[in-house]
Residue, then its C-alpha position, 0 to 999 in steps of 0.5 A: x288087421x289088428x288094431x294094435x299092429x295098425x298103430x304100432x305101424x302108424x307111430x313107427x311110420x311116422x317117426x321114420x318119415x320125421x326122421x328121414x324128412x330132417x336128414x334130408x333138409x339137412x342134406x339138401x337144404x331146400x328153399x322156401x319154393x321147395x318146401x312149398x311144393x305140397x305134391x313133392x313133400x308129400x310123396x316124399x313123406x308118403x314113401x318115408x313112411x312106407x319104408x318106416x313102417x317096412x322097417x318097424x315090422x322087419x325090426x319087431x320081427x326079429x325081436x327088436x321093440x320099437x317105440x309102437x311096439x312098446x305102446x300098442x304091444x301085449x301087456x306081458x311084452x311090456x312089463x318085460x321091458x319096462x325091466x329094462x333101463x329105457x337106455x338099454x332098449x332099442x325102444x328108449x333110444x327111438x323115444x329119445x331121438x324122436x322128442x330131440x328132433x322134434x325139439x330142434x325144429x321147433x327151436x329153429x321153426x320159431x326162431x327162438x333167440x335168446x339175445x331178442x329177448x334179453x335185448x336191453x331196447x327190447x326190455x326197456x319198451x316192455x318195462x314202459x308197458x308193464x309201467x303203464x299197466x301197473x297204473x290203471x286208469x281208473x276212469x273206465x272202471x264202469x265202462x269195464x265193469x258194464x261190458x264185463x257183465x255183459x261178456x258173463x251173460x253173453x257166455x251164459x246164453x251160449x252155454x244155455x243154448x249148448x246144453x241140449x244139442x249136446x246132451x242129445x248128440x252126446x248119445x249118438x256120438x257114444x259108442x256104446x250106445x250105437x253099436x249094435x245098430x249099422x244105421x246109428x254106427x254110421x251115424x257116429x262116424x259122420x257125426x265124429x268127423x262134424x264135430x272135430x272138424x267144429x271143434x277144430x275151429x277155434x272159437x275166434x274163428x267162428x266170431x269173424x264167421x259170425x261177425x260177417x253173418x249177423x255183424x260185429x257184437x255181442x250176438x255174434x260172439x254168443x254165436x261163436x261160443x255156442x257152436x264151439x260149445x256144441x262141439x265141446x260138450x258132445x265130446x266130454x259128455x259121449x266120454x263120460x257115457x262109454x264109461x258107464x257101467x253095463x248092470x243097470x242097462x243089463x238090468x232095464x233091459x232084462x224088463x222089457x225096455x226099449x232103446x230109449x227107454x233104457x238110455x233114459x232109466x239106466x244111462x242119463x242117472x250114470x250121468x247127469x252129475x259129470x253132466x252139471x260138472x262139464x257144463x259148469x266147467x264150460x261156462x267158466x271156459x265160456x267166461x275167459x273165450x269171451x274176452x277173446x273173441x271181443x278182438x275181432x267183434x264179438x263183443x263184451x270186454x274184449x272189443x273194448x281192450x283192443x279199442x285202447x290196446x290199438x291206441x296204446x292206452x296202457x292205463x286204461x288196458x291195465x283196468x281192462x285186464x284188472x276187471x277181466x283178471x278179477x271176474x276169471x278168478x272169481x268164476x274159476x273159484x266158483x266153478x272149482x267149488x261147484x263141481x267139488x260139491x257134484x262129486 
C-alpha cells in the first residue's frame, strides 16, 4: 500500500475519531468512572476511526480533498488547491474544525479561568513572592555559586560520556546507512524503537530512577542526563547522516571501500562539523536540565532551590535563580557563538 495513501488515512481517521469522540461526551456526558474504563473508550475509538478513514476514502474518491489528502497527496494536486482560498475547500474547513476542537478540550481539560488568575487574593499572594524574589539574600551567594559549578560540570561529564555512544548509534540508526543490510535493517527498527522509548522519558524521570540505583546526588543526576543525552544526540546525529550527500560515497565506493571504510572517509567529514554543533547545543541543554533534576536529588543547584523554596525562603530562591539566570544566559551566549563559528 502506498505510504502516502496509509497517512493520509491515519490523519483522516484520527480526526474523524476526535470528531466523533467529542459529539459523544457532548451527548451522553460520561462520568469519570466511564471514561476510566480504557477497554470501552478504546474500542469506541478504534471503530471511529475505522469509520473515519471509510469516509476519507469515500470522500477523495469522489473528488472532495480531505485534510490527509492535502498533506500526503501528489504535488500536482496540491498546487491545484493551494489556488483556492482555504474557506472554500472542503479540506480548509476539516483543518479549521479540527484545531477548534482541539482548543475547546484543552480549554476545558486544563480548566482554564480567567477570574482565578485575576483573583485579587491570588494576585496579592503572588505580589509578596515576586517581592521576596526581587530582594535577593545575598548570604548564599558562595553557596549558590559553589553548587552552580558544580551543576555546569556535572552536565559536562554527561555530555562527555554521550558523546561516543551517540556517535556510534547515530550510524546504525540512520537509514541510509543500513539499508542495504536485512540484519542492520533490523537493527534500525529496534534500535529506533529503544531510543524513543529513552527519549521519551524525560530527564527528571531517569534522576529519581537513579537517585534509588546509586542515591540522591550529583552522580545520580549525571546519570540522568547521559542517558537522556545518549537518546538525543543519536537522533540529531542519525538526521544529519540521512541528509548527506551520495558523491563522496559514490566516490570511496567506486575504490575498492568497505562499509566501514566508506563511513569513515566519506560520511564522518560530511558530518563532524554539525556534530560539534549538536554536541555543544546539548550541553547548553544539559547546563538548564541540571538545575531541574536537582528537585528530585539530583544534585547541583536544583537540590539547593527546592531546600529554600519548600521553607518559602524567597530571598534566598531569588539569589537562586539569579546565579541560575546568569550562568544559562552566559552558556546560551556562548553556546550561540560557537555553533556560528561551526558554520
Amino acid at each position: 500500500m502506498n505510504k502516502n495513501l496509509i497517512r493520509r488515512l491515519m490523519l483522516d481517521g484520527i480526526s474523524g475519531a476526535v470528531f466523533f469522540l467529542v459529539l459523544l461526551s457532548l451527548i451522553i456526558n460520561p462520568t469519570k468512572e466511564q471514561l476510566l474504563n480504557l477497554s470501552a473508550i478504546s474500542m469506541i475509538f478504534v471503530a471511529a476511526f475505522a469509520v473515519g478513514c471509510i469516509i476519507s476514502q469515500i470522500l477523495n474518491t469522489k473528488g472532495i480533498k480531505t485534510l490527509g489528502q492535502n498533506l500526503f497527496g501528489s504535488p500536482s494536486g496540491k498546487m491545484q488547491e493551494a489556488e483556492k482560498a482555504w474557506y472554500k475547500t472542503f479540506w480548509g474547513w476539516h483543518l479549521f474544525f479540527f484545531i477548534l476542537i482541539l482548543f475547546i478540550v484543552s480549554v476545558s481539560k486544563t480548566k482554564f479561568s480567567l477570574s482565578e488568575l485575576l483573583n485579587e487574593d491570588g494576585f496579592a499572594g503572588a505580589s509578596r513572592l515576586f517581592r521576596g524574589l526581587s530582594s535577593p539574600n545575598w548570604s548564599v551567594l558562595p553557596v549558590a555559586v559553589y553548587n552552580i559549578v558544580e551543576t555546569i560540570f556535572m552536565a559536562f561529564l554527561a555530555t562527555i560520556f554521550a558523546i561516543p555512544a551517540a556517535f556510534v548509534l547515530s550510524f546504525f540508526s540512520a537509514k541510509n546507512i543500513v539499508s542495504d543490510n536485512p540484519v542492520a535493517y533490523g537493527f534500525y527498527f529496534i534500535l529506533k524503537i529503544l531510543m524513543n522509548l529513552t527519549r521519551s522519558i524525560e530527564a527528571l524521570v531517569w534522576a529519581i530512577i537513579f537517585s534509588v540505583w546509586v542515591g540522591i546526588g550529583p552522580f545520580a543526576g549525571m546519570l540522568a542526563l547521559m542517558i537522556h543525552s545518549v537518546a538525543s544526540l543519536t537522533k540529531q546525529y542519525a538526521e544529519m547522516v540521512e541528509t548527506i550527500s551520495d558523491g563522496p560515497i559514490e566516490g570511496v565506493l567506486s575504490c575498492g571501500a568497505n562499509k566501514l571504510q566508506t563511513i569513515w572517509y566519506a560520511v564522518v567529514p560530511q558530518v563532524t562539523l554539525p556534530f560539534i554543533s549538536f554536541t555543544v547545543y546539548r550541553w547548553d541543554i544539559n547546563v538548564r536540565m541540571a538545575t531541574i533534576i536537582g528537585l528530585v536529588g539530583g544534585g547541583g543547584i536544583g537540590t539547593m532551590l527546592i531546600q529554600y523554596q519548600g521553607q518559602a525562603m524567597w530571598p534566598e530562591v531569588g539569589t537562586i535563580i539569579f546565579v541560575i539566570a546568569v550562568v544559562v544566559w552566559l552558556m546560551d551566549l556562548a553556546s550561540s557563538y560557537i555553533r556560528e563559528a561551526l558554520k
